[in-house]
C-alpha positions as CSV (number, residue, x, y, z in Angstrom):
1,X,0.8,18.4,2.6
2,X,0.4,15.0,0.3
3,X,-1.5,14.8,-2.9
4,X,-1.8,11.5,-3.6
5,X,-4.1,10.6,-7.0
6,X,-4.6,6.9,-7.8
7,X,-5.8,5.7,-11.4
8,X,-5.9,2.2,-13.5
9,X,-8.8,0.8,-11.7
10,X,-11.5,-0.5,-14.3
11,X,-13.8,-3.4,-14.9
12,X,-12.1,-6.4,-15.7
13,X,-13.3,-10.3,-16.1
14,X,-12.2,-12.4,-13.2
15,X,-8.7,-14.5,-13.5
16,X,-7.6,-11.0,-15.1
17,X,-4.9,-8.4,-13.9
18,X,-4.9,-4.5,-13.9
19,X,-2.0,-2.7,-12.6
20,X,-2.8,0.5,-10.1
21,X,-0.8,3.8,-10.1
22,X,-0.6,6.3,-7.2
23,X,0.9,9.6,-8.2
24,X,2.3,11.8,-4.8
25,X,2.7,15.6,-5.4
26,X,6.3,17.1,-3.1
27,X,9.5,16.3,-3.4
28,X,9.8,13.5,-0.3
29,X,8.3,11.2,-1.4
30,X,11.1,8.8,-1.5
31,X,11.2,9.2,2.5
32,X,7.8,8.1,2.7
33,X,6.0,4.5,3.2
34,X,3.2,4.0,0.7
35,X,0.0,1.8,1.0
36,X,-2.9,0.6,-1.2
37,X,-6.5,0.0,0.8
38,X,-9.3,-0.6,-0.3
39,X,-13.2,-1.1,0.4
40,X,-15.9,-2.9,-0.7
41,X,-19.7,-2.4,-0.3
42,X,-20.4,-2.3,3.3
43,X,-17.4,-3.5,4.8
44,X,-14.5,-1.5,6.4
45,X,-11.4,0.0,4.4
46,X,-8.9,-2.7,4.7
47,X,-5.2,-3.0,4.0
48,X,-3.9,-4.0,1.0
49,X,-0.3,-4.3,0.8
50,X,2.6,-1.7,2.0
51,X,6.2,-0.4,0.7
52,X,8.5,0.7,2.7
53,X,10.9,3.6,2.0
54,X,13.3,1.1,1.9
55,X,11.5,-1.2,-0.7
56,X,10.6,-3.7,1.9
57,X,6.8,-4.9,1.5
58,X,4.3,-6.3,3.1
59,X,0.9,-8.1,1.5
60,X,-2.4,-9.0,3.5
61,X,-3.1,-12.8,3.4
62,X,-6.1,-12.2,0.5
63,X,-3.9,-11.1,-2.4
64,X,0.0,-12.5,-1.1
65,X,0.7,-14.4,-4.2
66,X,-1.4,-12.8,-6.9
67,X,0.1,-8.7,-6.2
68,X,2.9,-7.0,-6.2
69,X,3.6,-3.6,-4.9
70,X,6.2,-1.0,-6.5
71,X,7.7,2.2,-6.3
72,X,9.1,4.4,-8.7
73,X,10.9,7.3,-6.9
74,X,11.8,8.5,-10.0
75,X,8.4,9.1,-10.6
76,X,6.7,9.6,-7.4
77,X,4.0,7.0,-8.2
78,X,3.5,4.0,-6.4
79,X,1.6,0.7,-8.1
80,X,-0.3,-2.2,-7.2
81,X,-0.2,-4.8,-9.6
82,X,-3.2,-7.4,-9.0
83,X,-3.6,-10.8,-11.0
84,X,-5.6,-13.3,-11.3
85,X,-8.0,-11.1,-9.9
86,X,-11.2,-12.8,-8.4
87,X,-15.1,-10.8,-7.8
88,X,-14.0,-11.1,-3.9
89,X,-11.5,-8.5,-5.0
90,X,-13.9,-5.6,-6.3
91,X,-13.6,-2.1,-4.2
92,X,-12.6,1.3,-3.9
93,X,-8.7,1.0,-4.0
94,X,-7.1,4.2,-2.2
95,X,-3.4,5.1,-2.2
96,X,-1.9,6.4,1.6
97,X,0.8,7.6,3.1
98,X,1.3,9.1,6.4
99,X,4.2,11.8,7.4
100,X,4.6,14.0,10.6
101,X,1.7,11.9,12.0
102,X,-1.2,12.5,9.5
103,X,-2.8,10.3,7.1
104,X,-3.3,11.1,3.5
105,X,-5.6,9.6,0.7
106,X,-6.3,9.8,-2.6
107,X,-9.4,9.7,-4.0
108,X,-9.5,6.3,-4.8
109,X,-9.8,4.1,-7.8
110,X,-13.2,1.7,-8.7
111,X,-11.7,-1.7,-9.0
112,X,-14.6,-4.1,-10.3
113,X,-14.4,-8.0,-11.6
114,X,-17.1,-9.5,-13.1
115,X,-17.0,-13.0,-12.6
């Protein structure tokens, strides 16, 4: 089983950055591909971006350009780094990983911009 807890969301003014952190309890975590989500007010949990265990990443169309996704294996924490963030951008952000065919999720972290 994955623990995954997410922190460093936060109100922030639009054109502004905050940088996510996803901690993962275990000791695989290296072996594992990590994702940020996240969901807005009436609308449906969404992909974010992706890392690969390899480091390879992947960014939907909305924030290619203005995020960057880490890992720290080190650490067992995966981040989300968001600028110039816009209001379009305010949600629940939620850390995931999947092993041995089930999902895990954090709790997930209020990401607001006032605009």
């Amino acid at each position: 089983q994955v623990q995954l807890v997410e922190s460093g969301g936060g109100l922030v003014q639009a054109g502004g950055s905050l940088r996510l952190s996803c901690a993962a309890s275990g000791n695989a975590f290296r072996l594992y591909a990590m994702g940020w989500y996240r969901q807005a007010p009436g609308k449906q949990r969404e992909l974010v971006a992706v890392i690969s265990e390899f480091g390879r990443t992947t960014y939907a169309d909305s924030v290619k350009g203005r995020s960057t996704i880490s890992r720290d294996n080190a650490k067992n924490t995966v981040y989300l780094q968001m600028n110039t963030l816009m209001a379009e951008d305010t949600a629940v952000y939620y850390c995931n990983t999947q092993t041995l065919g089930q999902h895990y999720w954090g709790q997930g972290t209020q990401v607001t911009v006032s605009s």
